[in-house]
C-alpha positions in Angstrom: 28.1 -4.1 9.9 26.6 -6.6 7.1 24.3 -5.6 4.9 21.1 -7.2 3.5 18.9 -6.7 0.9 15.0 -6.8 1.3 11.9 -6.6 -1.2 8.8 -6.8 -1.2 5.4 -5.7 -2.5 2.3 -3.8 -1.4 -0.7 -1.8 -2.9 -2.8 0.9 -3.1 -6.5 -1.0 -2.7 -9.3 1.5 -4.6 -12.9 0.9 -3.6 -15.4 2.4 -6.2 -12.8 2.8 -9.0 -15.2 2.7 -11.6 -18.0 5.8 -9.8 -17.3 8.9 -9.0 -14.1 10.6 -7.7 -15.3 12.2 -4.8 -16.4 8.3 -3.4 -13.4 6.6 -4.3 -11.2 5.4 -1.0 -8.0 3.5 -0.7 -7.9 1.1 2.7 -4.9 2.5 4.6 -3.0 0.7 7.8 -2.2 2.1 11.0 1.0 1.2 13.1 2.0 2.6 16.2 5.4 3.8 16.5 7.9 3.4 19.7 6.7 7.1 20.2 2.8 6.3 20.7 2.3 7.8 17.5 -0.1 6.4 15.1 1.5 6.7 11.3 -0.9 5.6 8.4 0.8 3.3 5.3 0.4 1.7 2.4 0.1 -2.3 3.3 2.7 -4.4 2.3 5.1 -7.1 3.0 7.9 -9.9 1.9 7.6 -11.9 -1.3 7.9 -15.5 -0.4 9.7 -18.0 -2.1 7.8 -18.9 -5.6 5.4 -15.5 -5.2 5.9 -12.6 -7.8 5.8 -9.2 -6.8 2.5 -8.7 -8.2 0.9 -11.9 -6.4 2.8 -10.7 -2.8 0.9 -7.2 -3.1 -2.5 -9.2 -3.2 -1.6 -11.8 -0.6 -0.2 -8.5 1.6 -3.2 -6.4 0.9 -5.8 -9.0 1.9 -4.0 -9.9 4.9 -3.2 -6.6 6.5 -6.7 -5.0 5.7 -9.0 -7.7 5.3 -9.7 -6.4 1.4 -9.2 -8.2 -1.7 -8.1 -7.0 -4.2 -6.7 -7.3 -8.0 -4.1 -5.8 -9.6 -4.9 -2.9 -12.3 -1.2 -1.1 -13.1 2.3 -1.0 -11.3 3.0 2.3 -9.6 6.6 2.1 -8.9 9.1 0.8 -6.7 10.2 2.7 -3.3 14.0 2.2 -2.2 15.2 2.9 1.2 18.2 2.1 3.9 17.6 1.2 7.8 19.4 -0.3 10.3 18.4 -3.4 12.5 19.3 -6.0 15.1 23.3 -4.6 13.8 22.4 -5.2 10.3 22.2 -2.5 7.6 19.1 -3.8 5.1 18.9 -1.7 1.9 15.0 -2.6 1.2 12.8 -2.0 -2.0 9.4 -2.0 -2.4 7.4 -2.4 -5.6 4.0 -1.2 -5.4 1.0 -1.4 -7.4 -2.8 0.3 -7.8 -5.5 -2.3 -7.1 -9.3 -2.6 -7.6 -10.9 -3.6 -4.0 -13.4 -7.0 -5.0 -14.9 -6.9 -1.6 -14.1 -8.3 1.9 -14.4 -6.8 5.3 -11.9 -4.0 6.6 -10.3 -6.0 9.6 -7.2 -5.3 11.4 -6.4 -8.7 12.7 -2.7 -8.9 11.9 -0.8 -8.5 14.6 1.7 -5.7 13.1 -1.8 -3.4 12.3 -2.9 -1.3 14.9 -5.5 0.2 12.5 -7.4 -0.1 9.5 -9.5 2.6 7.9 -11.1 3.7 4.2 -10.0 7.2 3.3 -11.0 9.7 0.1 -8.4 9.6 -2.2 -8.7 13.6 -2.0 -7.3 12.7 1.7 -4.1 10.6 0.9 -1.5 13.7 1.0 -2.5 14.9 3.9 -3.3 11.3 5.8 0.0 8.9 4.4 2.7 9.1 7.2 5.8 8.9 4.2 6.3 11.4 1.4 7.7 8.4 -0.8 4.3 6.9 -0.7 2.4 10.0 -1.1 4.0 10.2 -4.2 2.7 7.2 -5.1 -0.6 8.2 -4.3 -0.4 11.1 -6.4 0.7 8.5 -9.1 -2.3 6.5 -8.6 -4.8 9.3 -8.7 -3.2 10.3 -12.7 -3.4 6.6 -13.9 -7.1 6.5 -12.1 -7.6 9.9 -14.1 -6.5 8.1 -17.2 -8.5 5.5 -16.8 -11.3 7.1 -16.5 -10.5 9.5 -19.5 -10.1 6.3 -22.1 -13.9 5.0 -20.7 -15.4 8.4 -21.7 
């Protein structure tokens, strides 16, 4: 069996970043699963030929949930193994925390089945994949951080 590589780049969009905790709210996808099931994610997607990782997780963001967005810090980089079509692909994904700049929650691409705003305080218990609930809970430190250096 042959085996590719993949990357590519997503984000964690934050409205209200800068007011208080208890209003902040990352936009979240929905995709349905062969099993009915709907399992909420972090957006992301391929980097394109000429895009850098940081400039994919915009283009991916805005396109997937309707939201622009900026970049504020990297949060990591997510590594995992799956087969298809009789291909192994060994795929890595670099995330980053973003600032939502507006737009309209829309769920027009055709690989979302959903889009919705959810609390921070609700990631853990809402995000479908441990690996990216880690990265939530890496998001709400640096957002605590931030927040610390303004005081």
């Amino acid at each position: 069996m042959r085996t590719v590589r993949e990357t590519s780049a997503g984000g964690l969009v934050v409205d209200g970043l800068d007011g208080p905790a208890a209003e902040r709210c990352a936009a979240l996808i929905g995709r349905t699963d062969r099993r009915g099931r709907l399992l909420w994610s972090l957006p992301k997607g391929h980097i394109e030929a000429g895009e850098t990782a940081e400039q994919t997780a915009v283009r991916e963001v805005a396109e997937e949930t309707g939201i622009n967005g900026r970049v504020v810090a990297e949060l990591g980089s997510i590594d995992y193994w799956f087969v298809t079509e009789g291909r192994r692909v060994h795929k890595t994904v670099h995330h980053y925390l973003m600032r939502s700049l507006g737009g309209e929650l829309s769920d027009a691409d055709v690989e979302v089945t959903k889009v919705a705003w959810v609390p921070l305080s609700e990631l853990d218990s809402r995000l479908a994949y441990a690996d990216e609930r880690r990265l939530a809970e890496v998001a709400n430190r640096l957002i605590d951080r931030m927040e610390n250096g303004r005081q």
